[in-house]
LUMSEVO-176816 format. One record per atom (N, C-alpha, C): residue in three letters; residue number from 1; z, y, x; atom name. Coordinates in Angstrom, 1 decimal. Layout:
REM residues N
(ALA, NUM, (Z, Y, X), CA)
...
***
This chain:
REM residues 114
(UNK, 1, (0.0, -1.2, 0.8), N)
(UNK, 1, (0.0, 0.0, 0.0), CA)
(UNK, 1, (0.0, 1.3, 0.9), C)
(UNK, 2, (0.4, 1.2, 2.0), N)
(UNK, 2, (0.4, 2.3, 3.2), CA)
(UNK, 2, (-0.9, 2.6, 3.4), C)
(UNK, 3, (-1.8, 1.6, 3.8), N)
(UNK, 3, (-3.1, 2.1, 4.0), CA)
(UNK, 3, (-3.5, 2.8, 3.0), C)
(UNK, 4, (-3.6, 2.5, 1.5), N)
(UNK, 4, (-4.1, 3.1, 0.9), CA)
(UNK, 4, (-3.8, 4.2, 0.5), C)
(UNK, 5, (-2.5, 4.8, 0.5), N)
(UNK, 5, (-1.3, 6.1, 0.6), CA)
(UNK, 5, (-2.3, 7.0, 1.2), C)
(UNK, 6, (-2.5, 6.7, 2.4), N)
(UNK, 6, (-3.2, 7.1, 3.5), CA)
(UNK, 6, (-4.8, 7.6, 2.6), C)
(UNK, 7, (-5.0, 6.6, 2.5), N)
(UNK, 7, (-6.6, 6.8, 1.7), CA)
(UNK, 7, (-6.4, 8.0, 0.2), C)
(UNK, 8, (-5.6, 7.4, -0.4), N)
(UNK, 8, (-5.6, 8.8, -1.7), CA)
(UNK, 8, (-5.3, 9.9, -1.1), C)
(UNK, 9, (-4.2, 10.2, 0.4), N)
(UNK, 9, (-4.0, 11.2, 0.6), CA)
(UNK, 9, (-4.8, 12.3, 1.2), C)
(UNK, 10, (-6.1, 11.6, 1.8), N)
(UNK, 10, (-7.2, 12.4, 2.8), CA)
(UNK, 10, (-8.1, 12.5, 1.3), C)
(UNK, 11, (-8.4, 11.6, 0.9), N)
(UNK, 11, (-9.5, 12.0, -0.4), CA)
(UNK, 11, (-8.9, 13.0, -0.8), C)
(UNK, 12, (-7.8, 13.3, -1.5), N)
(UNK, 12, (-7.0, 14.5, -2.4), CA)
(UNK, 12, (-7.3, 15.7, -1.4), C)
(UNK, 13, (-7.4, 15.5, 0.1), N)
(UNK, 13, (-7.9, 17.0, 0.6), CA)
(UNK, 13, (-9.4, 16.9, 0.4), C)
(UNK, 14, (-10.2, 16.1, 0.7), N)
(UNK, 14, (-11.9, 16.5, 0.4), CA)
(UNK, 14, (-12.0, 16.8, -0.9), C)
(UNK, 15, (-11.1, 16.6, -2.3), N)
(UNK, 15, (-11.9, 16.8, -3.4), CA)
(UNK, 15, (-10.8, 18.4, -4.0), C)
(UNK, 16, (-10.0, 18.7, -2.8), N)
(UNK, 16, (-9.4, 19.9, -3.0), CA)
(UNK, 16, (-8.3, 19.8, -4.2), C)
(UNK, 17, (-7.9, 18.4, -3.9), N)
(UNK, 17, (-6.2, 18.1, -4.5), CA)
(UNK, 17, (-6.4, 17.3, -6.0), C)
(UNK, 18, (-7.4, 16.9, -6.5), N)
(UNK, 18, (-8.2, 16.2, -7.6), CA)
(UNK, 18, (-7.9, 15.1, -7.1), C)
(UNK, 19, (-8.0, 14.5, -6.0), N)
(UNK, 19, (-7.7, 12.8, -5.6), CA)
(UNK, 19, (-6.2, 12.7, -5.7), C)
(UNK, 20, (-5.5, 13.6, -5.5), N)
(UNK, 20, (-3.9, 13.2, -5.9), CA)
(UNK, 20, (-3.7, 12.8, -6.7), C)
(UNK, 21, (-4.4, 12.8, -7.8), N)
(UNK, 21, (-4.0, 12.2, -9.3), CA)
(UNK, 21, (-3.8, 10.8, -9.1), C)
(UNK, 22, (-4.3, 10.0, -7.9), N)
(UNK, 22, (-4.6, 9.0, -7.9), CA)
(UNK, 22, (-3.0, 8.6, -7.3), C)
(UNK, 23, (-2.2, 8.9, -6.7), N)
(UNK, 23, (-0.9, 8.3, -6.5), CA)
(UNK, 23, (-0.2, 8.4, -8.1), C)
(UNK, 24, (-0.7, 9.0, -9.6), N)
(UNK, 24, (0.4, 8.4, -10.3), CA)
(UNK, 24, (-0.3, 6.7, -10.7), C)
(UNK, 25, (-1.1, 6.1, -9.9), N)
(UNK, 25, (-1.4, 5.2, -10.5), CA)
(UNK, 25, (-1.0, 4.2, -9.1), C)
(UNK, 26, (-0.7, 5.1, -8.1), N)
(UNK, 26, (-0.5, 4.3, -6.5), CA)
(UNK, 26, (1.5, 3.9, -7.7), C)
(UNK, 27, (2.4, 4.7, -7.8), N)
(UNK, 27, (3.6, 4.4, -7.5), CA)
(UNK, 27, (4.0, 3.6, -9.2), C)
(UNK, 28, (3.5, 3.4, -10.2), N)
(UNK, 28, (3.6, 2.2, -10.4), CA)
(UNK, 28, (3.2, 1.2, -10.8), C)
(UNK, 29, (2.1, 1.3, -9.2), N)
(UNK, 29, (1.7, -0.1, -8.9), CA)
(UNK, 29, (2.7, -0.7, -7.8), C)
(UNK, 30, (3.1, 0.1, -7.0), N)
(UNK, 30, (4.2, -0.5, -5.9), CA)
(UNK, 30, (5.2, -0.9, -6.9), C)
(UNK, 31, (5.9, -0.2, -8.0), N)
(UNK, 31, (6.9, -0.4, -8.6), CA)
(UNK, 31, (6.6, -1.9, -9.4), C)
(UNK, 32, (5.8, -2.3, -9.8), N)
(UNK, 32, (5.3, -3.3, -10.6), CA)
(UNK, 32, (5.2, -4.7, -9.6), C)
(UNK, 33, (5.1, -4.8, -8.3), N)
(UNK, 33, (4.6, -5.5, -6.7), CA)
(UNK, 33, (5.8, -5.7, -6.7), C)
(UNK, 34, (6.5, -4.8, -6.5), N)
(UNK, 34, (8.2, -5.0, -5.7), CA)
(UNK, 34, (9.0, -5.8, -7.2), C)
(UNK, 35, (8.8, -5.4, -8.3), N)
(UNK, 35, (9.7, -6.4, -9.3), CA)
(UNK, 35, (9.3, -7.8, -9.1), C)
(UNK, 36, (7.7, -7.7, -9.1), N)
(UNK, 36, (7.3, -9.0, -9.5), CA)
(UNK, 36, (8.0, -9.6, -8.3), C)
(UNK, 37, (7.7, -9.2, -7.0), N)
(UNK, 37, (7.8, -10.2, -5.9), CA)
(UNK, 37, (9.3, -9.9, -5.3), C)
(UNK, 38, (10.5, -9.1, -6.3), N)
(UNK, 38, (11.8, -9.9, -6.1), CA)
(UNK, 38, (12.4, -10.5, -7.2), C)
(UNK, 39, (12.3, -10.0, -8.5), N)
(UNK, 39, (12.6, -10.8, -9.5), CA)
(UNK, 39, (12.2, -12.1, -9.9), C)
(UNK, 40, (10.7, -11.9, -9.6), N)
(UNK, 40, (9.9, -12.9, -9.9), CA)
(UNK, 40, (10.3, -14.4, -9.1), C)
(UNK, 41, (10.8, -13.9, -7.7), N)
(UNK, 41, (10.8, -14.9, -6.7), CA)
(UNK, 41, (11.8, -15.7, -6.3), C)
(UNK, 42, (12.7, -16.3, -6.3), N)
(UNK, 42, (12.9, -17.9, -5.6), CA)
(UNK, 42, (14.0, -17.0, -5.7), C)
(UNK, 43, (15.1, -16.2, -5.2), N)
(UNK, 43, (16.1, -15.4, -5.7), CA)
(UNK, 43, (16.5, -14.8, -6.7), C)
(UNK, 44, (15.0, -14.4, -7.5), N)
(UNK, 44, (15.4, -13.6, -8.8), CA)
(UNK, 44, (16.7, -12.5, -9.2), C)
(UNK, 45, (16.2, -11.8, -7.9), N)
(UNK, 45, (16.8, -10.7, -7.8), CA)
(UNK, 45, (16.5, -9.5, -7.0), C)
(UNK, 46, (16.7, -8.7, -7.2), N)
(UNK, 46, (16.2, -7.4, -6.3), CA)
(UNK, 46, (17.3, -7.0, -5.3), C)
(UNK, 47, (17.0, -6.4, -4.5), N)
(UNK, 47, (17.8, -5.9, -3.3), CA)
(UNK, 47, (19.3, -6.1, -3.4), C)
(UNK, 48, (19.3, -4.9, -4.5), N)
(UNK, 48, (20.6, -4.5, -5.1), CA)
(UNK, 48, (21.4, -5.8, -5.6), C)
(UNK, 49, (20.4, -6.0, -6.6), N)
(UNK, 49, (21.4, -7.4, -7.4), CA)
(UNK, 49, (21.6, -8.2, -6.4), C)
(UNK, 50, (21.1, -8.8, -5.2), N)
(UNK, 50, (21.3, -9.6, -4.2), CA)
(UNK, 50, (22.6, -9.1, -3.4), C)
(UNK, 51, (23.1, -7.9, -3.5), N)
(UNK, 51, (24.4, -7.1, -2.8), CA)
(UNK, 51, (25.1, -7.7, -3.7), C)
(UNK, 52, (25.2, -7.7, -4.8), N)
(UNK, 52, (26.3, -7.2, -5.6), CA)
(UNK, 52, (26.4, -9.0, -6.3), C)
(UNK, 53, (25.6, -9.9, -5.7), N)
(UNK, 53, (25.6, -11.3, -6.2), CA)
(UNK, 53, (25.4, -11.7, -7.8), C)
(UNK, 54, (24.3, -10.6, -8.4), N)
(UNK, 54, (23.7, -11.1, -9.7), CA)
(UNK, 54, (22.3, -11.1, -9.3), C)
(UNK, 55, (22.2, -12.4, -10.7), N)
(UNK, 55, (20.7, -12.9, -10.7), CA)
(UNK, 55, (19.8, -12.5, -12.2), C)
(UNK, 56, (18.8, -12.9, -12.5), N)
(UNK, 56, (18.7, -12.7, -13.7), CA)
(UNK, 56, (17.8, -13.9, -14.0), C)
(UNK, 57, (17.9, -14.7, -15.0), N)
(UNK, 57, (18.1, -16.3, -15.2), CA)
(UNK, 57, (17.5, -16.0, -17.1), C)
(UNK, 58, (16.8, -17.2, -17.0), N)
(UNK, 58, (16.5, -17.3, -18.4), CA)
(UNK, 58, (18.0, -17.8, -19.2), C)
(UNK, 59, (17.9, -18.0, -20.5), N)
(UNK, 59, (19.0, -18.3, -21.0), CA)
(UNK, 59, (19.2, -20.0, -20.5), C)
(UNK, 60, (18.1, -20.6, -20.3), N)
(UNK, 60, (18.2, -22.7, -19.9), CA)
(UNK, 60, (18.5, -22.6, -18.6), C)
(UNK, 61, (18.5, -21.2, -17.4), N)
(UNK, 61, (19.0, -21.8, -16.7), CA)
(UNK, 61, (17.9, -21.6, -15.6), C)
(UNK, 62, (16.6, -21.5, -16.2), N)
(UNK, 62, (15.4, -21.8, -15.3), CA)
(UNK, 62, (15.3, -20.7, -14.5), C)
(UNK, 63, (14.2, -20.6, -14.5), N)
(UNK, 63, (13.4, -19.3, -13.7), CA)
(UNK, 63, (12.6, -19.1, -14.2), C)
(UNK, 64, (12.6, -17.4, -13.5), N)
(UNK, 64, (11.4, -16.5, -14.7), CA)
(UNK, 64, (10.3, -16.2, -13.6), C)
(UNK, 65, (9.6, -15.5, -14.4), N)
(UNK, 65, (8.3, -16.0, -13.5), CA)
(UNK, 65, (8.1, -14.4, -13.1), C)
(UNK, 66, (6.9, -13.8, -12.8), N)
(UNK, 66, (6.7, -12.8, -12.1), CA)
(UNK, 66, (6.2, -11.3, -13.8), C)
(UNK, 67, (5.7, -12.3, -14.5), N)
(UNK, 67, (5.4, -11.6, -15.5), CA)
(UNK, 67, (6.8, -11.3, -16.4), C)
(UNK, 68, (7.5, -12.2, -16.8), N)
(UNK, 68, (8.2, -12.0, -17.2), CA)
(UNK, 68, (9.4, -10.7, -16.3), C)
(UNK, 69, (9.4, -10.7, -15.5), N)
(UNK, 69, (10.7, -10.0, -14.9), CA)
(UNK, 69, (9.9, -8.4, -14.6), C)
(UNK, 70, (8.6, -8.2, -14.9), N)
(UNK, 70, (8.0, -7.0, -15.0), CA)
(UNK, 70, (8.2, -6.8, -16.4), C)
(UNK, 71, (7.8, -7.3, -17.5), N)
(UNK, 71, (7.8, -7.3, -18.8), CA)
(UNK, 71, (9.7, -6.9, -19.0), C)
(UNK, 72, (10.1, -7.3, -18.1), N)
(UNK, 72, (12.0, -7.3, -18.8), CA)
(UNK, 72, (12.1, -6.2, -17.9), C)
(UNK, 73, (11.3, -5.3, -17.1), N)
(UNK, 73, (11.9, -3.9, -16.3), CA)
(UNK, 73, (11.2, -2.7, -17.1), C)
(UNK, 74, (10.3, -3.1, -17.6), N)
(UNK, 74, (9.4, -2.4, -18.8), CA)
(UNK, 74, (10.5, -2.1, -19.9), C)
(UNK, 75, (10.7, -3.5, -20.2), N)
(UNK, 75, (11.6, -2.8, -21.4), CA)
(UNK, 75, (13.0, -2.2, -21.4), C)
(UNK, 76, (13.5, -2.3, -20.1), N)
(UNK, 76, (14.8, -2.4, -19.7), CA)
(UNK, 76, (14.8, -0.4, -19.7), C)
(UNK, 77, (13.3, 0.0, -19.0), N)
(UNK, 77, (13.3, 1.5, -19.1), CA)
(UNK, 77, (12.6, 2.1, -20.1), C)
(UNK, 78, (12.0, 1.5, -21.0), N)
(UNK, 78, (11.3, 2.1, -22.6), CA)
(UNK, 78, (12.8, 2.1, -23.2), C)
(UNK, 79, (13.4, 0.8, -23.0), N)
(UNK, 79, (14.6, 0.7, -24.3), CA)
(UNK, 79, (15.6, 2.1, -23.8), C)
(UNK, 80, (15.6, 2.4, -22.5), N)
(UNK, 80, (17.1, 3.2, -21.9), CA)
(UNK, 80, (16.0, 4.8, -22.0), C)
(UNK, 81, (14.6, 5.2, -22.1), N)
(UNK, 81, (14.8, 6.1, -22.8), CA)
(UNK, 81, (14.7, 6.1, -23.8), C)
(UNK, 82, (14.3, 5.3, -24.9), N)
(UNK, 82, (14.0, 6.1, -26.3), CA)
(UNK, 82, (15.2, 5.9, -26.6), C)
(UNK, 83, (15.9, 4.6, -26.6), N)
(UNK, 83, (17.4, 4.7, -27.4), CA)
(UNK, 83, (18.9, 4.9, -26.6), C)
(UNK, 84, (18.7, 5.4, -25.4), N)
(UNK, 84, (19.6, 5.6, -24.7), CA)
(UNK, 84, (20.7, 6.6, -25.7), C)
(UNK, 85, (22.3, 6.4, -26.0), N)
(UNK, 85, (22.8, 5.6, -25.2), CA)
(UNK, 85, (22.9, 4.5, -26.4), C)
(UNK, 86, (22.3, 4.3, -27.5), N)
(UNK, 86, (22.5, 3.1, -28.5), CA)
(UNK, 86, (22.3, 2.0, -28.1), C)
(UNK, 87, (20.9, 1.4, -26.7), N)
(UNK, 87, (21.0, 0.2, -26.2), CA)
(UNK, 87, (22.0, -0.2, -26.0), C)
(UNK, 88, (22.9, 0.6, -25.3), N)
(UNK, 88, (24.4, 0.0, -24.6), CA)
(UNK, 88, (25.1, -0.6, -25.7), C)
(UNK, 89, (24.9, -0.1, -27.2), N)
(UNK, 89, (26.0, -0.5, -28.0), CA)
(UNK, 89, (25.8, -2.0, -28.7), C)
(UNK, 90, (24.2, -2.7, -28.2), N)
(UNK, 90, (24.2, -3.8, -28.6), CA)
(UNK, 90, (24.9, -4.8, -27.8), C)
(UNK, 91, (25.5, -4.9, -26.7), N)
(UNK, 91, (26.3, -5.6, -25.5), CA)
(UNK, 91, (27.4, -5.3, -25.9), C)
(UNK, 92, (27.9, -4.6, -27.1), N)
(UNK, 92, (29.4, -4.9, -27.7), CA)
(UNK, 92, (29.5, -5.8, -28.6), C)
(UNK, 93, (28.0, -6.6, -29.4), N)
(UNK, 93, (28.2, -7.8, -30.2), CA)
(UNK, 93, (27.8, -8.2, -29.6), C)
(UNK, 94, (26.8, -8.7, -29.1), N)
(UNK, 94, (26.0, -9.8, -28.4), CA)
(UNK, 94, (26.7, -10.6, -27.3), C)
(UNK, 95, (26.3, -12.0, -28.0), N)
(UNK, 95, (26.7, -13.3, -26.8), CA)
(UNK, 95, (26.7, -12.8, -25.3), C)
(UNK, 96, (27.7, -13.1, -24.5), N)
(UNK, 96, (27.7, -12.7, -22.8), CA)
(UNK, 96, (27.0, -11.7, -22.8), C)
(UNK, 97, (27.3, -10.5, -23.6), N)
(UNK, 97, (27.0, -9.2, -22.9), CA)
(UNK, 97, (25.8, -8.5, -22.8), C)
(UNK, 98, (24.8, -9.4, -23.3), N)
(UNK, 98, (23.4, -9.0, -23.2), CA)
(UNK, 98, (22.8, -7.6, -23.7), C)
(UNK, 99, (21.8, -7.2, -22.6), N)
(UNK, 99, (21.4, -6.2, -23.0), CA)
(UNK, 99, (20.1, -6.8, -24.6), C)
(UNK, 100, (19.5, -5.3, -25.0), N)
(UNK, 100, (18.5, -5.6, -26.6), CA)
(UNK, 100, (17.7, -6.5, -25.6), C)
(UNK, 101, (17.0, -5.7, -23.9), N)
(UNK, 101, (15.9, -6.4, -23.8), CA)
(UNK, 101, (16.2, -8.1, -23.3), C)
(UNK, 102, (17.0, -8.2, -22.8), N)
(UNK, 102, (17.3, -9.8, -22.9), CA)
(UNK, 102, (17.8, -10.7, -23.4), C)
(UNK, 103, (17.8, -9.6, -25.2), N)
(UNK, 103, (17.6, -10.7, -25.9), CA)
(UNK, 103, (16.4, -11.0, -26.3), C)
(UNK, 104, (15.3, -10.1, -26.4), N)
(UNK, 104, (14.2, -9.9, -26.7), CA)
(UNK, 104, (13.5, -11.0, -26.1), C)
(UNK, 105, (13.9, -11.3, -24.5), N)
(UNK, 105, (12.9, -11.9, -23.5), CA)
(UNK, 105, (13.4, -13.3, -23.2), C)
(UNK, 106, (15.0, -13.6, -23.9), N)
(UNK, 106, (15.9, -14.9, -23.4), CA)
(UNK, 106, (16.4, -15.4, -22.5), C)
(UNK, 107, (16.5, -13.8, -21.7), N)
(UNK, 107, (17.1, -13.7, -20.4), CA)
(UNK, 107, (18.4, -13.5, -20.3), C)
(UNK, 108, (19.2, -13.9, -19.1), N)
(UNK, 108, (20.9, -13.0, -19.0), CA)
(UNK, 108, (20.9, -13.4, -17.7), C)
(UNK, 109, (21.5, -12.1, -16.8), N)
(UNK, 109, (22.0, -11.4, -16.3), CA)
(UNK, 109, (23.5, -12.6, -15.9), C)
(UNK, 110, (23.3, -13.5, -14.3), N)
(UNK, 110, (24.4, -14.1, -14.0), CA)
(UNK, 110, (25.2, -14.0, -12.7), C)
(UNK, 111, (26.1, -14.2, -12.3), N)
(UNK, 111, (26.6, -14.1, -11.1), CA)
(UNK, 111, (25.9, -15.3, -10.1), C)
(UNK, 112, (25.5, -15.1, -9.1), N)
(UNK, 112, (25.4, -16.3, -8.0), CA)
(UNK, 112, (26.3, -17.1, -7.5), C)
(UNK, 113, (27.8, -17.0, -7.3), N)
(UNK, 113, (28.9, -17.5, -7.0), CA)
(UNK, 113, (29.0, -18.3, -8.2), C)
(UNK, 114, (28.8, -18.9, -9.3), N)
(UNK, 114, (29.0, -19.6, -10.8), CA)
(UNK, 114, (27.7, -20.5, -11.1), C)
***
């Protein structure tokens, strides 16, 4: 993605700042790469969640795939802005705490020490 950084950034000077438009489609593409290829992957978890020793796990247990864990960061930030702060209030009834989008997707949110 560096190379190409590189490439929208010299075009945006030949077309006199008109090629810059092209990084809102560079950053979330990297954003979409980086979920898939930590959520999605053999860890199933991202940086962070890997500090703090949570994973995110279908409800059987399994593993989720690359689509699915972009699809559940999608909705995880449509849901937190349109109904922010009402999403929070469904993790006061809902089984183990779950956020709307996993219940939506049949995911939860587990510790790796368990």
């Amino acid at each position: 993605t560096i190379p190409f950084a590189i490439l929208v950034f010299v075009f945006g000077l030949l077309t006199l700042g008109l090629g810059w438009m092209l990084f809102s489609v560079l950053v979330p593409a990297v954003a979409v790469l980086y979920i898939w290829n930590t959520l999605g992957s053999v860890d199933q978890a991202t940086t962070g969640m890997k500090l703090m020793g949570i994973r995110l796990d279908r409800l059987d247990g399994s593993r989720i795939d690359g689509l699915t864990a972009v699809v559940h960061s999608v909705l995880f930030w449509a849901g937190n802005v349109i109904l922010t702060p009402l999403v929070l209030l469904v993790t006061l009834f809902s089984d183990r705490k779950r956020t709307l989008h996993d219940l939506l997707l049949g995911t939860v949110v587990s510790r790796t020490d368990h």
